[in-house]
N, C-alpha and C positions, 0 to 999 in steps of 0.2 A: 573181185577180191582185191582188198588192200597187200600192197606190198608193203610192208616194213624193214628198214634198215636196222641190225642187229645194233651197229654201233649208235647208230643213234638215239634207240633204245634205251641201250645200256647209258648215255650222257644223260636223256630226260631222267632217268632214276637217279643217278649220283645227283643231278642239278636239284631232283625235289626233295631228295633226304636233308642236301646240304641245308636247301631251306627251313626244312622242320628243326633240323638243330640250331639254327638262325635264330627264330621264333624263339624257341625254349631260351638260347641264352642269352638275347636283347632283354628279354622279361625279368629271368633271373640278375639281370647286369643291376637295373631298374630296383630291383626288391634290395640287392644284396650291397652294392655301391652306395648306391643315395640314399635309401632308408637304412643298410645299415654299417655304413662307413667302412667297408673292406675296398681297399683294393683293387683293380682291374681286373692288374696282372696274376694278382694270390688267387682271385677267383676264377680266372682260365687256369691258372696252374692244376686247381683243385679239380675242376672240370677236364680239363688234357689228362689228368690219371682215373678218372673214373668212366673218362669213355675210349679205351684203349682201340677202337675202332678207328677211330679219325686219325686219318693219316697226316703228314707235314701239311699239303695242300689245303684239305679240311683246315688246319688250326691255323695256319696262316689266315686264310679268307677270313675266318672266325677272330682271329686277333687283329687284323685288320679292320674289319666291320665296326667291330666294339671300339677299338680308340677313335676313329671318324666317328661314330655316335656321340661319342664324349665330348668330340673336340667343334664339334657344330651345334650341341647341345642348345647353346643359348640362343641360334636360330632357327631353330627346329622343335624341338620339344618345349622349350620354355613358351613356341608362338604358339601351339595349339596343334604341330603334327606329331600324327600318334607313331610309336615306333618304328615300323615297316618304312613311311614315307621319310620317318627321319634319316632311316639308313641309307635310302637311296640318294637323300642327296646331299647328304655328308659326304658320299662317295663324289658324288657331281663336284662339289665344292673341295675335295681333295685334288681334283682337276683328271679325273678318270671316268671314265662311263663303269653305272655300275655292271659288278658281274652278274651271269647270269641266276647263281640263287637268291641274290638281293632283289634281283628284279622281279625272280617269281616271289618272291616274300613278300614285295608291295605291290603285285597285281592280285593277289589272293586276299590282300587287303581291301582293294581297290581305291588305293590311298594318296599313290604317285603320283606329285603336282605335275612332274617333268620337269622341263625345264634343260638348258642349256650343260656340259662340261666348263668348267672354266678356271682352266689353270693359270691365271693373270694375278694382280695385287690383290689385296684383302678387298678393296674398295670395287674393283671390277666384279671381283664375287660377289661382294655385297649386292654391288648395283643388278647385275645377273639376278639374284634370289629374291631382290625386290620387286624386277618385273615379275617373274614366275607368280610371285604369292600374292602382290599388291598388299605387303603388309599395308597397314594403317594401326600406328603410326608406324614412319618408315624404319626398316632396319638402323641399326644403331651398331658402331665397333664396339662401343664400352660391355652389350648386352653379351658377347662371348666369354667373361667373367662374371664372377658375382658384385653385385651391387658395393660392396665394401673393399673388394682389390681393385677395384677403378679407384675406389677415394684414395687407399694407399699409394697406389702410384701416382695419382697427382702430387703426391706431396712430396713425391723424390724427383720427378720429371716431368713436372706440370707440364712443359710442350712437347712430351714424347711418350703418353697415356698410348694412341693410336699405335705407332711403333711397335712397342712393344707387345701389345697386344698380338698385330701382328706375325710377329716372331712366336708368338704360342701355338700358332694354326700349321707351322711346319716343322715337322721333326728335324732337328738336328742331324746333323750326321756323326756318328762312333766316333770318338777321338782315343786314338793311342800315343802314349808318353813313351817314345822311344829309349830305353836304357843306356848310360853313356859306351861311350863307341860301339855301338851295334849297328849304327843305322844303315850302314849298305847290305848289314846281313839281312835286315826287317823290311826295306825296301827290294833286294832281290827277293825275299819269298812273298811277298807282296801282287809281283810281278811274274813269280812260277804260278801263282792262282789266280790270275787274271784280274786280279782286285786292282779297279784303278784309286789312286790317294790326291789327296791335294795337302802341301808343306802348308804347316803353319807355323806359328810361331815357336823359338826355338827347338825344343825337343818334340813336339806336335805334329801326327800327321792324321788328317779326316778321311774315312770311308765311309762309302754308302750303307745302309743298314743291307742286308738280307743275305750277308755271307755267313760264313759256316766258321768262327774264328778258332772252335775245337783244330781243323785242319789245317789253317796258317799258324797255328802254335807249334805243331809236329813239323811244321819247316822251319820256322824261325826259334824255337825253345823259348826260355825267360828273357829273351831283349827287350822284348814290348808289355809294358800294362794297359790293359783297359782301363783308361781314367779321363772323364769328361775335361775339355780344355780351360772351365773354371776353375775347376777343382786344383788343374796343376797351375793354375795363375795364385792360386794360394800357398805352392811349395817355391814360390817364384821371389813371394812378398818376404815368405821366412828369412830365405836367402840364410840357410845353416851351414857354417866354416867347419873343418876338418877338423877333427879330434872333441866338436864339444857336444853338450849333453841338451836333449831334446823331449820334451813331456808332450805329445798328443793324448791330451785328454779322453775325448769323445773319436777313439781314432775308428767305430763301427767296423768293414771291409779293411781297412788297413790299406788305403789306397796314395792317400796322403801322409802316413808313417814312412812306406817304403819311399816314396818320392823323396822324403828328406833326409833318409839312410844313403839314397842313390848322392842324390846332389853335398852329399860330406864326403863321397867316394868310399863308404863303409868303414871310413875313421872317424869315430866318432857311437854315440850311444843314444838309442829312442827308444822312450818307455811310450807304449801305445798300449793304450788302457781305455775298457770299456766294463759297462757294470751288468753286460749283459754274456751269462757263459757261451752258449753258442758261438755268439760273433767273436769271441776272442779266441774260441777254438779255433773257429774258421782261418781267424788273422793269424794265428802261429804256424797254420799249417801252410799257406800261402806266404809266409817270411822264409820257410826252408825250403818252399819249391826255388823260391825267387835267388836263394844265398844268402840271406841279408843274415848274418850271424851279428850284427850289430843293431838286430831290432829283438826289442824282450816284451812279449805281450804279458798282462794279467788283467785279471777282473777284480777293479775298481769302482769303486760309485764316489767320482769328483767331488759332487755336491755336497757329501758325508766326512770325507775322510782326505787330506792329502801328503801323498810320500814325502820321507823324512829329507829324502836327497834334494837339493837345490837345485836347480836346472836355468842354463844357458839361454833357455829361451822355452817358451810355452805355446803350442798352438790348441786354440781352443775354436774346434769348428762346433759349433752347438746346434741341440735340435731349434728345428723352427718349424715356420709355417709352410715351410717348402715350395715358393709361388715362384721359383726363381726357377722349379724342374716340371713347369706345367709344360711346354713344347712337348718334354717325354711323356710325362702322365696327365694327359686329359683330363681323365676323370679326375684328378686329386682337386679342382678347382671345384667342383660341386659336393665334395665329400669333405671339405674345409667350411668351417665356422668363420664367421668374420669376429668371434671372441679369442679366438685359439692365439694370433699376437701377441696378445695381451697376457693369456697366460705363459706363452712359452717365454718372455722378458722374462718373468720372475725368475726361471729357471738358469735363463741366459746371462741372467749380473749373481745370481749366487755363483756359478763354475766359474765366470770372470774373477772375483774375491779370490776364490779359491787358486786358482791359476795365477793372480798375482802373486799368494802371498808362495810360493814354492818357487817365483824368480829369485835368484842369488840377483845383488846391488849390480846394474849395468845390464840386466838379460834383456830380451825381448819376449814381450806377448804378441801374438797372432792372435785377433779375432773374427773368425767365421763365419758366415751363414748363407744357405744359400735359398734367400727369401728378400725380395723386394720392396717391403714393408719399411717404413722410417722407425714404428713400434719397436723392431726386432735390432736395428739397424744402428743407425747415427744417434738415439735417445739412450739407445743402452749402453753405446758406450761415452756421451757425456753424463749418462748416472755416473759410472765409473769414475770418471775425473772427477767428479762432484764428492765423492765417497773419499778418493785415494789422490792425495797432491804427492806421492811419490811415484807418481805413473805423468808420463808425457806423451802428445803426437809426436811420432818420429815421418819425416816424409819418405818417399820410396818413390822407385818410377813407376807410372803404371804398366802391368805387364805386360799390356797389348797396343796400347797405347803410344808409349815411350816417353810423356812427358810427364815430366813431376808431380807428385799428389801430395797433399797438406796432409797426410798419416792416413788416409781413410779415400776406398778407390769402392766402383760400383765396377764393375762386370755384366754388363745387359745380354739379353738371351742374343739379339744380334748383330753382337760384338763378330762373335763365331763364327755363326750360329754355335752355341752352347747353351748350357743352363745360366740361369743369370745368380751371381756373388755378389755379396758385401764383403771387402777387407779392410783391416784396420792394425795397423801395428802399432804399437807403444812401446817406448823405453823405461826401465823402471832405473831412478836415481842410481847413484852410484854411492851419495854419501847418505844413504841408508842404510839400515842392518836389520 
């Protein structure tokens, strides 16, 4: 008679369910992602509520699995392994052995090439999953984008294609924009929850993902926002003086609104405006947690309509093709059209028009994006000058950097590591009306 260990039992059951929900939501990711453009993370969201069963653990592994699928995608599924095989060594290639219901996922497969762990450079990986599979032909960096974000980024950093790439395969870390003078409150609670940080640049500090940031808020209050460290290299560029008036156009989350309320020291006025109800709900309710009684959200659509008040300065972060936040969303690099640049310009030089014309003579425009394409980039805003000879390059330092920029600065994913920005400021005349 076999003896059986209870607990061990009870681990092979948790380890083979975990796998069957594996299964169901790689397939689902496949159907609902790529063929039809949602999301990752909307589609674990929608998933983590309709299977209230799975606990943190479960969804972790589960959200875990899914972005490494995504993020190996072009060495794995594109070469011919089927899902199960893909995940195990997306795991490998995130430089972890996978867990145990990945592995029972691609032994039930029986699909698992193996292969080596190897948390070394992209090219060590590479070279690792060459031997493994003996592609033919050989693995390539460029093949972990699509076909068409390799050509765009040759033509912003023809010898830094590689690099950058790169920087897509490893998630960032959290960046928090410290509120002015709080920062030994934000670092002592920081340090009552063990969380360790690394300083960045001025008001910037990085942590590791997988903490709990609900719980360091209840120690620290509103000192700190969650704001990726491009995003505040673009409240950097603004650079908005005390007392004057500010139009974030496309201000979405309100992340960048309140950054330029903070840095005027709450003297001063920011209409942050979006044409979507939700998201401005969202952002007024997030301006009176934070204080900011100098920031007034409403819902606007730029492209349509723009307010009668003149304003000091304009920042226009606009949508795009968003290849600049592929580190955090994997998938969004296969659920991207390589037409989508081209139409989001259009979109991009009408709110430009619009945003210039509601500068008063002398303001500043900020222009945005955080998309690494030349399309969205340095073309749209020389359409702009092309359009308007009352608009100039104004230079700025760069904000990580520190040396001077000809009006127009790039932010690469790893600068940071962050997401990667285009900024661009312009001055608009003075002896115009």
């Amino acid at each position: 008679m076999t003896n059986t260990n209870p607990s061990e039992t009870r681990r092979a059951s948790i380890v083979r369910r975990q796998a069957e929900v594996l299964r169901e939501v790689i397939e689902r990711a496949e159907d609902e992602v790529i063929d039809g453009g949602r999301p990752a993370d909307t589609m674990l969201r929608g998933l983590f509520r309709s299977r209230r069963e799975l606990g943190s653990r479960d969804r972790r592994l589960i959200g875990d699995t899914v972005f490494a699928f995504f993020r190996w995608r072009g060495w794995t599924r594109e070469r011919g392994l089927d899902p199960a095989a893909s995940c195990a060594v997306a795991w490998r290639l995130d430089g972890e052995a996978p867990p145990p219901p990945v592995e029972r996922f691609a032994a039930e497969c029986g699909s698992d090439p193996g292969g080596r762990v190897v948390p070394g450079t992209l090219e060590e990986r590479r070279a690792a999953l060459q031997e493994t599979l003996r592609a033919n032909p050989p693995l390539d960096v460029t093949e972990l984008v699509p076909a068409w974000a390799g050509e765009q980024l040759g033509r912003i950093a023809p010898e830094g294609v590689a690099e950058i790439i790169e920087s897509f395969q490893d998630r960032p870390p959290t960046w928090l924009r410290v509120r002015p003078n709080r920062a030994d409150r934000v670092r002592e609670a920081l340090a009552a929850q063990g969380i360790e940080f690394a300083e960045g640049p001025s008001e910037a500090l990085a942590i590791e993902g997988g903490f709990h940031l609900g719980e360091l808020r209840k120690k620290a209050g509103r000192t700190f926002e969650v704001q990726d460290l491009a995003s505040q290299c673009v409240g950097a560029v603004c650079d908005p003086r005390p007392g004057e008036a500010w139009w974030d156009v496309c201000a979405g989350a309100g992340g960048k609104a309140l950054h330029l309320a903070d840095r005027m020291e709450g003297q001063g006025r920011v209409l942050a405006t979006d044409r979507r109800e939700g998201i401005v709900r969202n952002l007024k309710q997030r301006a009176r947690a934070s204080g900011m009684k100098s920031v007034r959200a409403a819902v606007l659509d730029a492209a349509a309509r723009v307010p009668e008040e003149r304003f000091d300065g304009v920042l226009i972060d606009a949508p795009c093709s968003g290849m600049g936040t592929w580190s955090r969303n994997p998938d969004a690099r296969w659920r991207t059209d390589g037409s989508m640049p081209e139409r989001k310009r259009e979109i991009q030089r009408a709110l430009l028009q619009r945003g210039a014309e509601a500068l008063r003579p002398g303001g500043i425009l900020v222009y945005s994006v955080c998309t690494l394409t030349s399309t969205e980039t340095m073309e749209v805003v020389q359409d702009l000058l092309e359009a308007r000879d009352d608009l100039a390059p104004e230079a700025f330092p760069h904000p990580l950097g520190g040396g001077n920029t000809d009006g127009a600065a790039w932010v690469l994913p790893q600068d940071g590591p962050c997401s990667g920005m285009f900024i661009a400021r312009l001055r608009k005349e003075s002896f115009y009306e």
